[in-house]
N, C-alpha and C positions, 0 to 999 in steps of 0.2 A: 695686897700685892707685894708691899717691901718685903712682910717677913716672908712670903711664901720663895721670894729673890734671894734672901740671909737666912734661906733653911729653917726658920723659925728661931731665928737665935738673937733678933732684934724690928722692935713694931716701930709705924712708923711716928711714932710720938717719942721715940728715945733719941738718945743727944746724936748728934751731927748728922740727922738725916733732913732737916731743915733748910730752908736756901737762909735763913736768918742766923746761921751757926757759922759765916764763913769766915769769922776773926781767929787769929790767931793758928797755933798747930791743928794738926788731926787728932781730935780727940775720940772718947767712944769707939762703938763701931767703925768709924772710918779710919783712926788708928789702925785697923791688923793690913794685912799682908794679900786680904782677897780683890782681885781687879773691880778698879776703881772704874765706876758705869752712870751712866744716865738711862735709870727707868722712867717708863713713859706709857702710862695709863691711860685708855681708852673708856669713856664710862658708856657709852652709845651699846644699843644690843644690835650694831650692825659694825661692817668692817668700815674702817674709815683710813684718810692718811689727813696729816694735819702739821699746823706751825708750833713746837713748841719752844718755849722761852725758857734757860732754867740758871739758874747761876752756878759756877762751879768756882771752887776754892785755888784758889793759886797750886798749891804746895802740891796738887794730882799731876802736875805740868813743868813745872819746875822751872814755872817763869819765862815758858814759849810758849806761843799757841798753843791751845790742846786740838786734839785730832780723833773725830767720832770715827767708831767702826762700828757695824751692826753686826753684835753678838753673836746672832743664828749664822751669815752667809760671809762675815769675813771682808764685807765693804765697805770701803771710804765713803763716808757720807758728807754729804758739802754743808759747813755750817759758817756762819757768820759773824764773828769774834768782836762783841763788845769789850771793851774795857772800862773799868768805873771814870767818871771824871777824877782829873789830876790835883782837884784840890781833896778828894775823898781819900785821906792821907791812911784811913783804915784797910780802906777794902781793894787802894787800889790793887795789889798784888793777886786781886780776884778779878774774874771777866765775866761774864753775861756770854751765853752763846744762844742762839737760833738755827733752827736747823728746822727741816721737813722730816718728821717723823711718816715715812710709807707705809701704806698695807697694816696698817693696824685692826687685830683679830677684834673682833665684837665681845667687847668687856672684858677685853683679856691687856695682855701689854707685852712691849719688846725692851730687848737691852741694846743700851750701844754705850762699846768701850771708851773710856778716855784715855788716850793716850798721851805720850810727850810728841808732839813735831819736829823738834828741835828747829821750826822757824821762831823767830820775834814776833809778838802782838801787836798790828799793825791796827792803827785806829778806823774803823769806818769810817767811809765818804759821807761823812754826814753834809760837808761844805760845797759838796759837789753840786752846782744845777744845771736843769739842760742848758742846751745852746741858746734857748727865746731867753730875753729879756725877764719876761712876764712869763713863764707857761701858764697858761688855761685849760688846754685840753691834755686827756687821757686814752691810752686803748690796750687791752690787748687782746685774745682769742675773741672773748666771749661779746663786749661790750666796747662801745666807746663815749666819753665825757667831757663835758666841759665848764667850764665855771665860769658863773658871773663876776667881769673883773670887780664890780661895784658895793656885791655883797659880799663875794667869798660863797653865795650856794651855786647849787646845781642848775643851770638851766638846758640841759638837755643830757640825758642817756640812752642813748640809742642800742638794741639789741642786737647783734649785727646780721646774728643768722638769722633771724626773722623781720627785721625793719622795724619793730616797733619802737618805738618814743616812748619810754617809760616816765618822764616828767611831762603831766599835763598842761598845755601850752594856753596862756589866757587864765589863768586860776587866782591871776594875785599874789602867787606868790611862788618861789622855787624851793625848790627840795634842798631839805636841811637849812633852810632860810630861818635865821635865829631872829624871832620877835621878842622887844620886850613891851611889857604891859605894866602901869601903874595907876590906880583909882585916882579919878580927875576929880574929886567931890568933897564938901566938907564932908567930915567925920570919915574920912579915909576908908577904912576896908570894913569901919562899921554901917557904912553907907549901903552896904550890898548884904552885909547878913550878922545878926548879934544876937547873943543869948533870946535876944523880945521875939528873932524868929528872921522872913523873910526882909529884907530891905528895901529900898527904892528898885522898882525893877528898871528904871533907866538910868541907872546911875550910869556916869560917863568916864569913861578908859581913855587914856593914850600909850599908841601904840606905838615904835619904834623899830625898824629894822637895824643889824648891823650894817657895817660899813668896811668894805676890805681894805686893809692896808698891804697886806704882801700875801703877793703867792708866788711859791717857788717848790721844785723838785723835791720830793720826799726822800726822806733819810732813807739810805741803802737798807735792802729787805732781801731775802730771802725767798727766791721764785717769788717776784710780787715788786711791782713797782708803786709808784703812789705821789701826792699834790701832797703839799704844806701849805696851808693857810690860815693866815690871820686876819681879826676882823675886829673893829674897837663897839662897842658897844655903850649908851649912857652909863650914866653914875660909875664912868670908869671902868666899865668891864673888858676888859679882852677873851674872845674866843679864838682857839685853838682849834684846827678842824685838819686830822690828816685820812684823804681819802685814798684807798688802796684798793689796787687791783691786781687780780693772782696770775703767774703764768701758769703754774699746776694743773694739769687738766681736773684734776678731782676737786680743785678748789676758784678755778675758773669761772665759774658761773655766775660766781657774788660778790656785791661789790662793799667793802667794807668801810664803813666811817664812825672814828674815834674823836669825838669834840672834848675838849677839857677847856670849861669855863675858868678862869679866876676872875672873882667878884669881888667887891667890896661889902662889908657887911651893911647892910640898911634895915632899918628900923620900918617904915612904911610900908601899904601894903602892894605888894609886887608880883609877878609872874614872867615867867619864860616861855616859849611856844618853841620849838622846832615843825617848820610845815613839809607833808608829805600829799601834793598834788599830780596821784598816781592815775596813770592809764588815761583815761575818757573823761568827758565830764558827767558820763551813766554811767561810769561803774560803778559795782555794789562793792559796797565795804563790808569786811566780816573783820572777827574778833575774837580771838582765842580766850576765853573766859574760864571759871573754874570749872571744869565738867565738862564743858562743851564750848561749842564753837554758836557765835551768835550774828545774827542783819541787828544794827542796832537801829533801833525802831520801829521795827517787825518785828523781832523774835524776842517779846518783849512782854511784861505785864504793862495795858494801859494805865497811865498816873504814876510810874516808875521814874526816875530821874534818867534823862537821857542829854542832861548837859557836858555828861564827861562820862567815863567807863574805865573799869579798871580792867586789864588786859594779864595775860599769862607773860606767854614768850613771843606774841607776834598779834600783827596786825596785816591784815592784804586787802587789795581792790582788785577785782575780776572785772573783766572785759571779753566780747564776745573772742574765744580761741584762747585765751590765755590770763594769767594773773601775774601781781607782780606782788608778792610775800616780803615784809617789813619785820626782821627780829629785832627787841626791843628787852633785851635781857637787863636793862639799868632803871629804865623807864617804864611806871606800870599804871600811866594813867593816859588818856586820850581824849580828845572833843573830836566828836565827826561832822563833817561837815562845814567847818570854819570853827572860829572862833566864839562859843558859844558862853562864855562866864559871863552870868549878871542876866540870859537871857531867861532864864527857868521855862525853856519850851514846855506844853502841856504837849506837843509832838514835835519827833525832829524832823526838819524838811528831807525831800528824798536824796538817797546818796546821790554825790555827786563825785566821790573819788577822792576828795581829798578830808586828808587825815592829821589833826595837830597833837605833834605830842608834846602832853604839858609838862616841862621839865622840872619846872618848880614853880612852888606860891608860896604864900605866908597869910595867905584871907581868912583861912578858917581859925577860930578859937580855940580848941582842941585838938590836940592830936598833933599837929603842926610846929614847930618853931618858930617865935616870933621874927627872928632875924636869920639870914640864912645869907653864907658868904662863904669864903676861902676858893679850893683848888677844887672842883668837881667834874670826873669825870665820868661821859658817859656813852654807848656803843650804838650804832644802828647795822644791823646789813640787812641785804637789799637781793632777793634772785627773781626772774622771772620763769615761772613755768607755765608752761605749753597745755594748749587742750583744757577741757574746761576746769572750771575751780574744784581741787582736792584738797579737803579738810587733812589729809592724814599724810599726802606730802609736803603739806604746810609744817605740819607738827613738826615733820621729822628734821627740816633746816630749820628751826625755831631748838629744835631742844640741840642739833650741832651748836649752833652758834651759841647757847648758853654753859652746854659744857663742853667747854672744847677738850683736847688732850692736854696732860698735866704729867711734867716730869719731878722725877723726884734725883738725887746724885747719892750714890750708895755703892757697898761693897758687894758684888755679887759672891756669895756663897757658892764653895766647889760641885758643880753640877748644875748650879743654878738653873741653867742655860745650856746648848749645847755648845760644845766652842767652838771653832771655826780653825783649821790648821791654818797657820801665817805663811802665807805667800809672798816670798821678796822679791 
């Protein structure tokens, strides 16, 4: 895509076409003289529009806001002008933009100019919240939400054009409800399974929900509003959880949650759960697997391991008329049905809808890291569709949500594009 943008006269692995190259002058390629653009690739084999994030260099702007135009038609595009924190004594003369990239061709890409504004770089309302004290609830076209003030999760999302109650009520637990788990037993996590093989199959867990300490108004977004909360968790954890929702009508339908844990490193053996208590207390759970799509515990060899599954891009639970699709692009392991480690079913009980996704452990010997801590983040969203369960419009919001669109800042080459006459 770059070089077919620079006429073939530079790929994109050569100097300054990087968002990590933004120190200092214009070097390379972004030194000449050809208009200064943000390309923005589409990898989907269908047309799409989308949010993308890209950094651009100071020196394109000359120290005002920069000002997108789309290359083909010659429009102002409305974007959202980060600037670096003020103690980032490097970059700050760089900004971060967002903006809604429309109408993107199926695997192809558009250009939008940068230009100079000549306004000043005004900082996002990140300080800004609503009027409530506490906000809890969400809404816009598509859906409405709201949040356990007690946990920080979901306990209710409501579909608005159809009524349904997408968080299953009575389940134990709410949606995106962060559990933690630690082996209650001597011999810690060799209690449950060691080189000699199986362990005590009742070994005993204790389990821990978070605990919310604030929620307030999400940082200003881009067609898209959104909740900030926090939630403290044992041995010191805090979770981070911003959940958003689109005004976009092409991006409207889903509802987006970014959690970013920071942990403390620990030594012992440990686990995370996020629960998704979807639709009904029948509904069938399915599971995007390699190859196919599978009912975990029916579609299945009997004596197969059915305590956890490892997933592609998505997880869903159907209900009679409708499902509700769970993309899972960070997380690629799940228990169905509750919380099942330690229980080694010879069968898993029948779905019941709800789906835990296991964020992290450290039980097994192999393969694993004994200690697991720092800054981690990780993605869910979430759409409901209509009419019975489709494998294949599952896939298609399952593989958006993992590759979204992806801008790159580059000099477009004369012809590139077609240009657009300037209208003042």
């Amino acid at each position: 895509m770059v070089a077919a943008a620079t006429a073939g006269r530079v790929s994109g692995r050569e100097q300054g076409l990087t968002n990590a190259t933004l120190q200092g002058a214009p070097s390379g390629y972004l030194a000449s003289d050809d208009p200064a653009a943000v390309l923005v690739y589409n990898p989907l084999p269908a047309p799409r529009s989308d949010i993308v994030r890209v950094g651009v260099p100071g020196y394109f702007f000359n120290g005002h806001a920069p000002l997108l135009r789309d290359a083909a038609s010659g429009a102002e595009v409305a974007a959202l002008v980060h600037p670096y924190p003020r103690e980032d004594v490097v970059n700050r003369r760089h900004v971060h933009v967002e903006f809604l990239a429309a109408d993107l061709p199926a695997g192809g890409h558009k250009a939008f100019l940068i230009e100079d504004s000549g306004h000043d770089i005004m900082s996002p309302a990140s300080d800004v919240v609503s009027a409530e004290p506490h906000p809890t609830r969400l809404e816009n076209a598509a859906y409405r939400l709201e949040v356990d003030p007690a946990t920080g999760a979901l306990r209710g999302l409501v579909h608005k054009a159809s009524g349904h109650e997408l968080v299953r009520q009575g389940a134990g637990y709410l949606l995106n409800e962060a559990v933690y788990e630690r082996v209650a037993a001597p011999g810690d996590r060799n209690a449950m399974a060691s080189w000699d093989g199986i362990g005590d199959r009742n070994v005993r867990f204790e389990r821990t929900s978070f605990a919310a300490a604030r929620i307030e108004a999400g940082d200003e977004k881009v067609f898209a509003r959104g909740l900030h909360v926090e939630a403290m968790g044992p041995q010191g954890m805090r979770l981070v959880t911003e959940i958003v929702l689109h005004d976009h009508p092409d991006l409207a339908d889903r509802v987006d949650i970014v959690n970013t844990l920071h942990k403390p490193i620990v030594g012992r053996g440990e686990a995370l759960y996020h629960a998704f208590p979807l639709a009904t207390p029948d509904g069938q759970i399915y599971l995007a697997v390699a190859g196919g799509v599978m009912r975990p515990g029916l579609d299945q060899v009997p004596g197969t391991a059915t305590d956890w599954h490892g997933i592609q891009n998505w997880f869903a639970v159907a209900a009679a008329g409708y499902s509700v699709v769970v993309a899972s692009p960070d997380v690629p392991l799940v228990q169905c049905t509750g919380i099942n480690t330690g229980l080694w079913h010879q069968e898993l009980p029948p779905s019941n809808g709800l789906v835990m996704s296991w964020t992290l452990n450290n039980y097994w010997f192999t393969n694993f890291p004994a200690r697991q801590g720092g800054r981690i983040t990780y993605r869910y969203s979430l759409t409901l569709q209509q009419g019975a369960f489709d494998p294949e419009r599952a896939a298609r919001f399952g593989a958006a949500v993992r590759h979204p669109a992806w801008g790159r800042v580059v000099r477009l080459a004369p012809d590139a594009v077609e240009m657009p006459q300037r209208v003042e």
